[in-house]
MARMI-584735 format. One record per residue (C-alpha): residue in three letters; x, y, z. Coordinates in pm, whole numbers, plus 50000, padded with zeros to 5 digits. Example, Ala and Ser with C-alpha at 12.3 -4.5 7.8 and 13.67 -1.06 7.14 Angstrom:
<dopas>
Ala512304955050780;Ser513674989450714;
</dopas>
This chain:
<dopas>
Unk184573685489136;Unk187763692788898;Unk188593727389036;Unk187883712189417;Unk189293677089376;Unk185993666789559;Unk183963631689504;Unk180483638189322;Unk179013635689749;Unk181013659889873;Unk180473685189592;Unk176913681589621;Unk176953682989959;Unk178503716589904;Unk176133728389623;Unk173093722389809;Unk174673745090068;Unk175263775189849;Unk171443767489635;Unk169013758289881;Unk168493789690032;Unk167673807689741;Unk165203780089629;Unk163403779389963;Unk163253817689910;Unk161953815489534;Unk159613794889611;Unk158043806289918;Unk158163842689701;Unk156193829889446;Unk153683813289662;Unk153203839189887;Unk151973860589501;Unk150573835589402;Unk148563819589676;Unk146453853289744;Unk145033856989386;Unk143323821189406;Unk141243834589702;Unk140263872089482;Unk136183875089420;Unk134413879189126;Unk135343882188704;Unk138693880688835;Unk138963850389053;Unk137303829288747;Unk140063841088507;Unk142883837788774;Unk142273810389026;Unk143253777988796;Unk146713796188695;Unk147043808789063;Unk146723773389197;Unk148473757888891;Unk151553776388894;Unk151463771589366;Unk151763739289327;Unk153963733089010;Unk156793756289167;Unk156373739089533;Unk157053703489335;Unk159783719089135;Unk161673728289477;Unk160673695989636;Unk162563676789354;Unk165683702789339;Unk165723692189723;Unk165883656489739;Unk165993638189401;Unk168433663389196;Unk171173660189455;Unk170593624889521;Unk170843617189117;Unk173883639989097;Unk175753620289391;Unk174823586689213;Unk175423597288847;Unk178783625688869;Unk181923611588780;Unk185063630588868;Unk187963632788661;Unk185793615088312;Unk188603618788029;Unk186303605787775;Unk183673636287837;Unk186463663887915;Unk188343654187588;Unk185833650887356;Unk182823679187186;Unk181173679487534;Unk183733687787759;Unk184803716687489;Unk180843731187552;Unk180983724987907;Unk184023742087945;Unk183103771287727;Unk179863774187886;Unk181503775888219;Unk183993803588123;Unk180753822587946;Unk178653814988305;Unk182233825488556;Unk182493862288316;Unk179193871788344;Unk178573861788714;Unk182203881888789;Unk180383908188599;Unk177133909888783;Unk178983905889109;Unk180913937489022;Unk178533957488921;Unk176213946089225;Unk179503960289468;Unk179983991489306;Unk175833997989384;Unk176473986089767;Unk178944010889772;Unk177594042489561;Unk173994037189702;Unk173134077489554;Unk172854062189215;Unk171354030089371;Unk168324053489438;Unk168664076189138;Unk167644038588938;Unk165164030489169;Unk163204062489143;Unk163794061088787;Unk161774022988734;Unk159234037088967;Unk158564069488736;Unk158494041588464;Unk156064022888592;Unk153464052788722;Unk153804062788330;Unk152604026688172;Unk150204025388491;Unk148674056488310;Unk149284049087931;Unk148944008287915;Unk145024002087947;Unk143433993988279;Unk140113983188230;Unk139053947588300;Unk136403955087970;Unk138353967687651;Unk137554007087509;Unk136213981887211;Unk132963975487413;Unk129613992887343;Unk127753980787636;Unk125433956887401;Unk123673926087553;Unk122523905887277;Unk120643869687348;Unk119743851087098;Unk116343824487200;Unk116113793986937;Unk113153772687017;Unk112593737086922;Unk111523729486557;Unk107753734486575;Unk107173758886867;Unk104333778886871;Unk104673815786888;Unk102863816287236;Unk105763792087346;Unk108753816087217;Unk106933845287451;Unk106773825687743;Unk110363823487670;Unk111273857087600;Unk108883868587888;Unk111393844488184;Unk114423863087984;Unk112843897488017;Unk112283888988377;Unk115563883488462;Unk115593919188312;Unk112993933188579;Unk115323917288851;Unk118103943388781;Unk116273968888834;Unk118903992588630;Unk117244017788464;Unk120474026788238;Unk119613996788058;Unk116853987887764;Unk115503958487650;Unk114343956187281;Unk112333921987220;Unk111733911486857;Unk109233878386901;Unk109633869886520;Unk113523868686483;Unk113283856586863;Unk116113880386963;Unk116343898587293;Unk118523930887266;Unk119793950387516;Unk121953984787542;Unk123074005087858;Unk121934041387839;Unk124574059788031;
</dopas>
């Protein structure tokens, strides 16, 4: 508005121009990540769907608002030309904070045209960050279940105060059938009626 001598509509106007591209972009890139995991099966989809859907829809709202109530409030509320903010502790941040924001944006631009034009070393970095990334694909751990795990099923039964002991093996029986139902011979089943623990641990 200072450097452009424009009215707080006009230089929204033109802000929304330059800005609303990239946050139609962000946003549909995000959703378009996002989106798929909520629809993965199994262990995974538990885990993943409520942050899947939860961060869809909070980015989707954010770009609605940065669409039509940011640049309405910044029409109504700008001021051009506000002595009492330029002279005084906040117009010293602002304007250091917009020299700090103009270097390193001339910075990244430059550096950004030097790769468009030198696109050998453009390649050289990307075949670096994808040797990178094969190497923590293969060092970082993998596995869903940590090296940490023994492969021990343990279930613990507690009865009601009183229960007979015929009562705990009808219980332990409908646990160990669940048991016959897997039909997985890698796995054993150790039943202790008095402690009424069921114990199980895979074989191979």
């Amino acid at each position: 508005m200072s450097k452009d001598k424009l009215s707080a509509k006009d230089a929204t106007e033109a802000t929304m121009k330059e800005v609303q591209g990239p946050i139609i972009a962000t946003t549909a890139v995000l959703a378009s990540i996002f989106i798929p995991v909520a629809f993965i099966g199994g262990v995974t989809s538990v885990l993943y769907k409520q942050f899947a859907v939860t961060i869809t829809i909070s980015v989707v709202i954010s770009a609605f608002v940065a669409l039509t109530l940011t640049p309405a409030l910044c029409g109504v509320l700008l001021k051009p030309g506000d002595k009492a903010i330029q002279g005084g502790p906040l117009g010293t941040f602002f304007r250091g904070f917009n020299g700090a924001f103009d270097h390193f944006k001339d910075r990244y631009t430059g550096k950004v045209g030097w790769m468009i034009h030198h696109l050998k070393y453009a390649a050289v970095f990307l075949i670096l960050v994808t040797g990178l990334m094969g190497i923590c694909y293969q060092v970082l751990p993998s596995t869903f279940v940590p090296d940490e795990d023994q492969g021990v099923f343990m279930a613990s039964i507690t009865m009601p105060e009183g229960a007979s002991l015929n009562q705990t093996i009808k219980t332990v029986d409908a646990a160990d059938s669940w048991r016959q139902r897997c039909h997985d011979p890698r796995w054993r089943f150790y039943v202790e009626y008095g402690q009424s623990l069921c114990r199980a641990r895979k074989l191979g």
